[in-house]
MOPAC internal coordinates of N, CA, C and O (Angstrom, degrees):
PM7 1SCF
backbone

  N    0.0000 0     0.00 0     0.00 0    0    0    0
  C    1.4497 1     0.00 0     0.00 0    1    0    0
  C    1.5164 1   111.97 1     0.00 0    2    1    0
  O    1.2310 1   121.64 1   167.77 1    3    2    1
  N    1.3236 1   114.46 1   -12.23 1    3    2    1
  C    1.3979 1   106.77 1   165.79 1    5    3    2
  C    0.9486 1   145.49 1   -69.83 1    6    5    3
  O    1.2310 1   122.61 1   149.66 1    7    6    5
  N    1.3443 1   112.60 1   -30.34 1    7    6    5
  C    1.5895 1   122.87 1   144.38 1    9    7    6
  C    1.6037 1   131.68 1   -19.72 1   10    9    7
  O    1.2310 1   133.98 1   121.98 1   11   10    9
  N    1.5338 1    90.57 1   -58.02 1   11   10    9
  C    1.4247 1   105.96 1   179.16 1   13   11   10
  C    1.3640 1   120.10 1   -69.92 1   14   13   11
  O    1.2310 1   128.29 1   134.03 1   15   14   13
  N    1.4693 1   101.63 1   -45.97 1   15   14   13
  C    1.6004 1   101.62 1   177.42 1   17   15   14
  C    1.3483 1   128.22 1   -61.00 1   18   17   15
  O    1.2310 1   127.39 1   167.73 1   19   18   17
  N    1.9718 1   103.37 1   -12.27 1   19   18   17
  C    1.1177 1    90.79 1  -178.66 1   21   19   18
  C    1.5644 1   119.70 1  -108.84 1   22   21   19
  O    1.2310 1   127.85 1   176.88 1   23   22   21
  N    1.8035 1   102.50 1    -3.12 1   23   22   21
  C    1.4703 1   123.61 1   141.58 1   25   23   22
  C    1.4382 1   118.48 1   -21.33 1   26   25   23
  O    1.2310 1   122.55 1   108.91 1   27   26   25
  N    1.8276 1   112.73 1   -71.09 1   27   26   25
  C    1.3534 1   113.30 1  -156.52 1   29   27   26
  C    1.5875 1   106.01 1   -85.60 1   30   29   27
  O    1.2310 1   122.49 1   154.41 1   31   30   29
  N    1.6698 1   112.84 1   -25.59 1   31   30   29
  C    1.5301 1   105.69 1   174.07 1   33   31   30
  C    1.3673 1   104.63 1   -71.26 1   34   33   31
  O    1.2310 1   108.85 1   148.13 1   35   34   33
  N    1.2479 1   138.47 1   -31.87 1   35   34   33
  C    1.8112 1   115.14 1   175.18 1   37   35   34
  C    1.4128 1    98.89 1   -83.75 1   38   37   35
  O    1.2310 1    99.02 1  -162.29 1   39   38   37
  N    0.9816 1   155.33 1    17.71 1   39   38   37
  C    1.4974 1   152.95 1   149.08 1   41   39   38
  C    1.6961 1   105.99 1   -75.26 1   42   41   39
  O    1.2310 1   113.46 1   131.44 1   43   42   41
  N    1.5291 1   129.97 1   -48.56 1   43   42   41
  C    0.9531 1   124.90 1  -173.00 1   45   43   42
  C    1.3893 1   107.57 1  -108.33 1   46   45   43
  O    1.2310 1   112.93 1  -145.72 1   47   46   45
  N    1.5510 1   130.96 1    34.28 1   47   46   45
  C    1.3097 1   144.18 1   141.62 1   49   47   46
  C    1.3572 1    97.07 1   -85.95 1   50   49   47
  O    1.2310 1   118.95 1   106.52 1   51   50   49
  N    1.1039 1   119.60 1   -73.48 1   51   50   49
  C    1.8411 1   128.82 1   179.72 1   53   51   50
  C    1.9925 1   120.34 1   -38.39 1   54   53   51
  O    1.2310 1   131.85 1   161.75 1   55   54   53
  N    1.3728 1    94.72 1   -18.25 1   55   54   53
  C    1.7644 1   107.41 1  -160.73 1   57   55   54
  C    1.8914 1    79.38 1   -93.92 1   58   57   55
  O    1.2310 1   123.89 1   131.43 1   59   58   57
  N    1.6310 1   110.13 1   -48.57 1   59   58   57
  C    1.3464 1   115.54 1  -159.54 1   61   59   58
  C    1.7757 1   109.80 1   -80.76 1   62   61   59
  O    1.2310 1   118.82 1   157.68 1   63   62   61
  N    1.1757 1   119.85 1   -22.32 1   63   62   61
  C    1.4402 1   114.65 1   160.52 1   65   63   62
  C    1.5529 1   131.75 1   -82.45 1   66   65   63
  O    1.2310 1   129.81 1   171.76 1   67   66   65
  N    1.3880 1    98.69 1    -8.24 1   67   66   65
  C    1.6794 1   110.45 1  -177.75 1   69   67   66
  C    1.5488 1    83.51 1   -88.92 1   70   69   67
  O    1.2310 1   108.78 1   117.85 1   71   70   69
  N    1.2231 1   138.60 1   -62.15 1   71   70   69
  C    1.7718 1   141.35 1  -174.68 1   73   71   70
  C    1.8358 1    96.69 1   -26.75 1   74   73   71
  O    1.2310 1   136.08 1   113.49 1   75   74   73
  N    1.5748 1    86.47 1   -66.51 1   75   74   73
  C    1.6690 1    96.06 1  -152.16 1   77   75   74
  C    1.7746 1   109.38 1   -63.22 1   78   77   75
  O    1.2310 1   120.46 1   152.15 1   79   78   77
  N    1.4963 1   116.73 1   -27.85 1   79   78   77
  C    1.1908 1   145.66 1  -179.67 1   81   79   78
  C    1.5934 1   106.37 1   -57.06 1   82   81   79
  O    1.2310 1   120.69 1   112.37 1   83   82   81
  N    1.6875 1   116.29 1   -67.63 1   83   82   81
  C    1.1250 1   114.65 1   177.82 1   85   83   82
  C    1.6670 1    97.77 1   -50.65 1   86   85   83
  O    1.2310 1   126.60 1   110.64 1   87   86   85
  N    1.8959 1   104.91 1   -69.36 1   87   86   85
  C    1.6490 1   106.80 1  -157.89 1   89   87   86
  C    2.0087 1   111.45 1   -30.42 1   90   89   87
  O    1.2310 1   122.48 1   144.50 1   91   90   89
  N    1.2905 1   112.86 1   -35.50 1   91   90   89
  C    1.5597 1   115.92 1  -147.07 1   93   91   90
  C    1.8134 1    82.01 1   -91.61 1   94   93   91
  O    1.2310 1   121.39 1   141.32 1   95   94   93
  N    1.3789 1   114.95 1   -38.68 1   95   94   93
  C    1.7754 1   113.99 1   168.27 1   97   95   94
  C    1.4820 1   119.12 1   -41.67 1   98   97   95
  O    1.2310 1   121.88 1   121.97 1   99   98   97
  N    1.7754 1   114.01 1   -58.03 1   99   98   97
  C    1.2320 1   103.08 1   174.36 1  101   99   98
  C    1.4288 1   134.54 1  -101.47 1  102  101   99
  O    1.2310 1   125.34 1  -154.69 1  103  102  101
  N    1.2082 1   107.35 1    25.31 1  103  102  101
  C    1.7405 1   124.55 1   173.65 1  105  103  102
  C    1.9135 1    88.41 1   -89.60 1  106  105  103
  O    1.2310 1   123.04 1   119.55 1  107  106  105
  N    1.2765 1   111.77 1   -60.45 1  107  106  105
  C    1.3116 1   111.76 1  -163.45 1  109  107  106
  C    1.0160 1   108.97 1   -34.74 1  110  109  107
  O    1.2310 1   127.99 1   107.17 1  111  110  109
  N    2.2635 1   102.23 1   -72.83 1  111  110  109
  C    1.2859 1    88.05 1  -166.50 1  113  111  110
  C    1.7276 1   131.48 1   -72.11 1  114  113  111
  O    1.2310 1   120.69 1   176.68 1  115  114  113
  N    1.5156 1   116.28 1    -3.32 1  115  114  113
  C    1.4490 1   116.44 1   170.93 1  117  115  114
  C    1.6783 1   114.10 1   -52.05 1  118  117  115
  O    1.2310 1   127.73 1   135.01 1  119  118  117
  N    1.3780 1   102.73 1   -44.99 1  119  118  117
  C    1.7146 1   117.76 1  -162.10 1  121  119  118
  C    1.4857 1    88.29 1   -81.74 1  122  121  119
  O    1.2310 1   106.85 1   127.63 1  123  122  121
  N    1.5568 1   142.08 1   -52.37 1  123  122  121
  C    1.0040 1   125.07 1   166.96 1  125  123  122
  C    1.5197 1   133.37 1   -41.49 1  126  125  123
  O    1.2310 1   118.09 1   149.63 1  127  126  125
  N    1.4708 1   121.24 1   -30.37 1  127  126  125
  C    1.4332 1   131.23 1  -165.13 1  129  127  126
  C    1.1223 1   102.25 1   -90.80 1  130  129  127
  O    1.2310 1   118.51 1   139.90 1  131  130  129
  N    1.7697 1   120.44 1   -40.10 1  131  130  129
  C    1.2404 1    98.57 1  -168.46 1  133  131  130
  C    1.7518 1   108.57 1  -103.53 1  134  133  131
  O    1.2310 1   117.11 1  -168.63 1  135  134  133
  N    1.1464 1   123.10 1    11.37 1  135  134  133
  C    1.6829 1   127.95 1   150.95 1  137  135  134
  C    1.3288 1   116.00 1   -82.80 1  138  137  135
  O    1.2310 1   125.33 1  -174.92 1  139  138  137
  N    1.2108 1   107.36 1     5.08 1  139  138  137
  C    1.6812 1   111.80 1   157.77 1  141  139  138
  C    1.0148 1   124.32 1    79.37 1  142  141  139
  O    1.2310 1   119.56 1  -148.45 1  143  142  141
  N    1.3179 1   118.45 1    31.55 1  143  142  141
  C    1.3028 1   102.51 1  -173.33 1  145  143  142
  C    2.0000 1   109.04 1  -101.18 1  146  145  143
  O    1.2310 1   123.14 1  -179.96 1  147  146  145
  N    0.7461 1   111.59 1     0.04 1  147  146  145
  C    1.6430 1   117.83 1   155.88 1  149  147  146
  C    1.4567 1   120.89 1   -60.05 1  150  149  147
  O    1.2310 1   128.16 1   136.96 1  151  150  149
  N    1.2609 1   101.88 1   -43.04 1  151  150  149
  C    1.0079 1    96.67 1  -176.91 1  153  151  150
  C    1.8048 1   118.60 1   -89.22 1  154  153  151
  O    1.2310 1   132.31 1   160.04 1  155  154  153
  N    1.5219 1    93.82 1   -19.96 1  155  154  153
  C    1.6887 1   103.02 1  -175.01 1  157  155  154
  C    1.7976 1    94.18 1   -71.16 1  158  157  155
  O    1.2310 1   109.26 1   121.47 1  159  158  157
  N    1.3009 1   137.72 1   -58.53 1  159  158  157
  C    0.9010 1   146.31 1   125.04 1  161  159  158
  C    2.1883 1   118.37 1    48.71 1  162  161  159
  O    1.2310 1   119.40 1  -134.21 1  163  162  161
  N    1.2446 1   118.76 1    45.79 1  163  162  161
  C    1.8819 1    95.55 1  -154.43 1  165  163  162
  C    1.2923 1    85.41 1   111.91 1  166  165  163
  O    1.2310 1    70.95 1    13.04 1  167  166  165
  N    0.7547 1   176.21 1  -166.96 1  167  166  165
  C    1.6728 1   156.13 1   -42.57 1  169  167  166
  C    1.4924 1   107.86 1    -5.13 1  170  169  167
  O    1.2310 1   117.88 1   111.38 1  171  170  169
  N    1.1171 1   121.64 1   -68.62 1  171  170  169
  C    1.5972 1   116.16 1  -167.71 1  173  171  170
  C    1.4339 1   100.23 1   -78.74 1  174  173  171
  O    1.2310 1   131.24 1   -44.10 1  175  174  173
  N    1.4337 1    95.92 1   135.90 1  175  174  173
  C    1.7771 1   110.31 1  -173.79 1  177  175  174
  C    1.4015 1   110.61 1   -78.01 1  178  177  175
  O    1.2310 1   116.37 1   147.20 1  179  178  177
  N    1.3419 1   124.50 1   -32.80 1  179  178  177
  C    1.6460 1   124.64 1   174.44 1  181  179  178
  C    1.2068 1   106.72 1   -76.23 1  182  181  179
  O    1.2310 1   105.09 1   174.11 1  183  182  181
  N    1.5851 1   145.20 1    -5.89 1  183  182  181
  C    1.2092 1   148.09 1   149.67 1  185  183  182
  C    1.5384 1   125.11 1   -46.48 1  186  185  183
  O    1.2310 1   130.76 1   104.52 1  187  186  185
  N    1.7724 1    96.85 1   -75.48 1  187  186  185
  C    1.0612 1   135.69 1   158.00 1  189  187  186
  C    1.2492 1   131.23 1   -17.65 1  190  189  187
  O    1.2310 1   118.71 1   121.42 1  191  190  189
  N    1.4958 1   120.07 1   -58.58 1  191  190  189
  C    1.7156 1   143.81 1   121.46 1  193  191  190
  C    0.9296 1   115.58 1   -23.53 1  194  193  191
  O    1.2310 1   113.03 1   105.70 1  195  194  193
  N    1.2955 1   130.77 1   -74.30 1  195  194  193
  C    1.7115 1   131.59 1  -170.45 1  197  195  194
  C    1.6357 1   103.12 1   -46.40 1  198  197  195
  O    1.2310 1   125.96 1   112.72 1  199  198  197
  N    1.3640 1   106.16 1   -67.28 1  199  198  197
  C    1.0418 1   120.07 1  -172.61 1  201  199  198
  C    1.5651 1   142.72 1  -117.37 1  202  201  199
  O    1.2310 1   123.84 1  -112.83 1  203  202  201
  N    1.5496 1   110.25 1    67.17 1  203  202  201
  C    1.8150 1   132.01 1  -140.57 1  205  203  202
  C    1.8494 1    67.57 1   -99.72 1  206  205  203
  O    1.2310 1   134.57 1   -51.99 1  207  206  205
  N    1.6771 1    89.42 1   128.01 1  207  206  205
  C    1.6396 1   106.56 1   164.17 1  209  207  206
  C    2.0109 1   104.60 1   -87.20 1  210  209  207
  O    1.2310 1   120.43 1    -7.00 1  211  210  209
  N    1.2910 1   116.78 1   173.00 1  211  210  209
  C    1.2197 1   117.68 1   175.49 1  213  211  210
  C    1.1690 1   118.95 1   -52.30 1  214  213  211
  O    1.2310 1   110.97 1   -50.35 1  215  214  213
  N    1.3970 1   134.60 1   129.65 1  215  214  213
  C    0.9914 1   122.62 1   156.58 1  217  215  214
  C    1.8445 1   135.45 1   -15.64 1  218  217  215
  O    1.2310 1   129.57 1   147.36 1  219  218  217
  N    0.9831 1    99.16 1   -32.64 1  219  218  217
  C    1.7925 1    94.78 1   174.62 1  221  219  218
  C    1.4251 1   112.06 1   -93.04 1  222  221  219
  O    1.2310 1   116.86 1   168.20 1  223  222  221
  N    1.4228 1   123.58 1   -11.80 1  223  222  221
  C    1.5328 1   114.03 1  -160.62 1  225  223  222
  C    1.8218 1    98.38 1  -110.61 1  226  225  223
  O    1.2310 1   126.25 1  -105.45 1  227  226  225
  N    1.4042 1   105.59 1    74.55 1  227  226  225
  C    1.2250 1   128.52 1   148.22 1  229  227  226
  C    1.5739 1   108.26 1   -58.07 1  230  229  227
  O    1.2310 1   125.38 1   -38.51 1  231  230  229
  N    1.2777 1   107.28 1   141.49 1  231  230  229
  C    1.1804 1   135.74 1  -175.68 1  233  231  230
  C    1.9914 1   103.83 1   -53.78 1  234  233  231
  O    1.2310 1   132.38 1   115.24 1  235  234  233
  N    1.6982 1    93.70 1   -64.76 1  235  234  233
  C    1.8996 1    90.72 1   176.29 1  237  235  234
  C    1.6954 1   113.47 1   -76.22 1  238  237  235
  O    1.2310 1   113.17 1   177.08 1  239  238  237
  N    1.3186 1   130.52 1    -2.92 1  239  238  237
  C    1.2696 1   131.53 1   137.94 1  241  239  238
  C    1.7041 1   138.17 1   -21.90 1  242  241  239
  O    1.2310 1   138.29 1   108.46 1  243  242  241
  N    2.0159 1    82.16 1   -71.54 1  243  242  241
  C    1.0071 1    74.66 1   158.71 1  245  243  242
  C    1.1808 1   157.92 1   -78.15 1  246  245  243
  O    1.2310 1   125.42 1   136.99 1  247  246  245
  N    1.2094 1   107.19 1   -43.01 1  247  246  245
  C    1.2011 1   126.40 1   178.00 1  249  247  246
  C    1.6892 1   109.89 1   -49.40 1  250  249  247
  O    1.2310 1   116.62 1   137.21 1  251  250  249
  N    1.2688 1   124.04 1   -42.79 1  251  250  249
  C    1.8164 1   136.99 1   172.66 1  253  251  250
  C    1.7437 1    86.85 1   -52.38 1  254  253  251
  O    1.2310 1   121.74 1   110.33 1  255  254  253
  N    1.1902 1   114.28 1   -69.67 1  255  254  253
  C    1.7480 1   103.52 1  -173.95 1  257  255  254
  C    1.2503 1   120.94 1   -55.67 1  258  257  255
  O    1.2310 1   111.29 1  -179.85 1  259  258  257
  N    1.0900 1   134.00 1     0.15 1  259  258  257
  C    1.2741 1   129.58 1  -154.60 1  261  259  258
  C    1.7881 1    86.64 1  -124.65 1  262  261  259
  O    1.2310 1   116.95 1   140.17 1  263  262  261
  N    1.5538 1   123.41 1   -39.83 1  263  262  261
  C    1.1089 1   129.64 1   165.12 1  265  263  262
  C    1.7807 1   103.50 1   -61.77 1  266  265  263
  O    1.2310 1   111.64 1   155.99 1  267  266  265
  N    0.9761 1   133.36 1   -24.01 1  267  266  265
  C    1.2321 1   119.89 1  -162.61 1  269  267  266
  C    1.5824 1   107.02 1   -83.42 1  270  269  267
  O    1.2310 1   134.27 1   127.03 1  271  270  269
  N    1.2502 1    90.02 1   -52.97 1  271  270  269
  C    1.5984 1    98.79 1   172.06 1  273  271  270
  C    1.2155 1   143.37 1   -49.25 1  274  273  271
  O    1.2310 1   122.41 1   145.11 1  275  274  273
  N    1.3186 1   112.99 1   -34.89 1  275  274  273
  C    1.4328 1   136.03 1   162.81 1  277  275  274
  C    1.3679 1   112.27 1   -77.64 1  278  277  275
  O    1.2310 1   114.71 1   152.62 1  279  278  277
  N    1.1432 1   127.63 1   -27.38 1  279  278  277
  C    1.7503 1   115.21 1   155.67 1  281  279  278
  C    1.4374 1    99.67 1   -74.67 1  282  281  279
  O    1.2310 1   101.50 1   147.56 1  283  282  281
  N    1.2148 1   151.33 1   -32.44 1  283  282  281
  C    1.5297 1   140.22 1  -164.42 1  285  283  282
  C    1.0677 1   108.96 1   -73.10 1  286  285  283
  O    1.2310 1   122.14 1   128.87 1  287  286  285
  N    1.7518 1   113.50 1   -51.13 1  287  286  285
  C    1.2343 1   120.62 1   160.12 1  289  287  286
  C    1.4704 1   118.05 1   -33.53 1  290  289  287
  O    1.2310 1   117.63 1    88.89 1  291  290  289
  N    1.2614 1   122.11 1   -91.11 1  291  290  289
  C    1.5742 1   143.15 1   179.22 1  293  291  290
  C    1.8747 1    90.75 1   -13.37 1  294  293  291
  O    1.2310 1   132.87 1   120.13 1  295  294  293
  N    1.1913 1    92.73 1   -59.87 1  295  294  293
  C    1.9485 1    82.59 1  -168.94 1  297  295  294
  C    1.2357 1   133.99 1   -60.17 1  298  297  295
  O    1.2310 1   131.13 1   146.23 1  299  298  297
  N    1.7665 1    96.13 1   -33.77 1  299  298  297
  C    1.1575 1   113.13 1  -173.91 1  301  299  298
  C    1.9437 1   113.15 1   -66.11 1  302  301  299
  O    1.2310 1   128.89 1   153.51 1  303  302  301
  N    1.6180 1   100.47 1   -26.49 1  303  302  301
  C    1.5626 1   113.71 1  -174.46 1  305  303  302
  C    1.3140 1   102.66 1   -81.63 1  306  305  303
  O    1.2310 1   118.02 1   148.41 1  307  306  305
  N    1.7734 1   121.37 1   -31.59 1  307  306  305
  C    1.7260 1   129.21 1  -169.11 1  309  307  306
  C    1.9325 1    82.25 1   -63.91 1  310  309  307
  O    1.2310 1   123.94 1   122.77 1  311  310  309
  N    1.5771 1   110.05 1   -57.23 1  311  310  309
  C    1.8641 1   103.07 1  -161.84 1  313  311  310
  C    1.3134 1    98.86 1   -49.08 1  314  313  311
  O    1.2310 1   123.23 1   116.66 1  315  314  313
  N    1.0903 1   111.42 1   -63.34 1  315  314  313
  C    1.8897 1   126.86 1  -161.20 1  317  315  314
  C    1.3996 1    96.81 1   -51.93 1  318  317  315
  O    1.2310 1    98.71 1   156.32 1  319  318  317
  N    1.2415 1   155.82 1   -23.68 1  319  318  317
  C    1.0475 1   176.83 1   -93.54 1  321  319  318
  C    1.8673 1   106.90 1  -168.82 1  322  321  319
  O    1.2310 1   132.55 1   114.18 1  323  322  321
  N    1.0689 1    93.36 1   -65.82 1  323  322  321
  C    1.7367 1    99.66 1   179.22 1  325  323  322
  C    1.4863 1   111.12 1   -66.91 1  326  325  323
  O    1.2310 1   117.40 1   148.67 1  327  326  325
  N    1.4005 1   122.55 1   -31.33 1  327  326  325
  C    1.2956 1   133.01 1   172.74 1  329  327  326
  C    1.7289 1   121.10 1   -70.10 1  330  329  327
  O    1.2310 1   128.94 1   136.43 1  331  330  329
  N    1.4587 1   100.39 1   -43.57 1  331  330  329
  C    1.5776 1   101.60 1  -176.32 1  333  331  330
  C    1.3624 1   117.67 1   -92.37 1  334  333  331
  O    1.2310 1   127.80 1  -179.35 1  335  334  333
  N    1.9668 1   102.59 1     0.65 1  335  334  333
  C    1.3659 1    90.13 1   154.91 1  337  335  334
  C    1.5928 1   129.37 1  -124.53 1  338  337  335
  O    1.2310 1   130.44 1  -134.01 1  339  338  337
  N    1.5753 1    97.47 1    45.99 1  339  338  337
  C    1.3064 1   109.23 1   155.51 1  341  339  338
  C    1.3807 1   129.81 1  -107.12 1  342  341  339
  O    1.2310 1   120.10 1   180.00 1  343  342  341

């Protein structure tokens, strides 16, 4: 049965960093968007022009994805971790 038990605890390390991962994704980018930094972001319009990023890669975007990942990560290494040292 140890096997298993240690099946369902890296399942609910993996269940619990994808939770916390999204949650800390969309707090970011809310608290990011609305302290403005999208919009601070390009100020000068002949810049802005020259150099318009994709439409999706907003400034609090990124940064939320880049936060997201690194908690997904982190968990994914805590399971892989909890597993290889049983």
């Amino acid at each position: 049965m140890g096997s298993a038990d240690d099946l369902i605890g890296t399942l609910v390390v993996l269940i619990v960093a994808l939770i916390v991962a999204r949650i800390v994704r969309d707090v970011l980018q809310r608290v990011l968007a609305r302290a403005g930094i999208d919009r601070s972001h390009g100020r000068d319009a002949d810049a802005a022009r020259r150099r318009r990023p994709p439409r999706g890669l907003r400034p609090s975007w990124v940064i939320a994805t880049v936060a997201y990942w690194s908690v997904l990560l982190t968990g994914v290494v805590l399971a892989v971790s909890r597993t290889a040292g049983s």
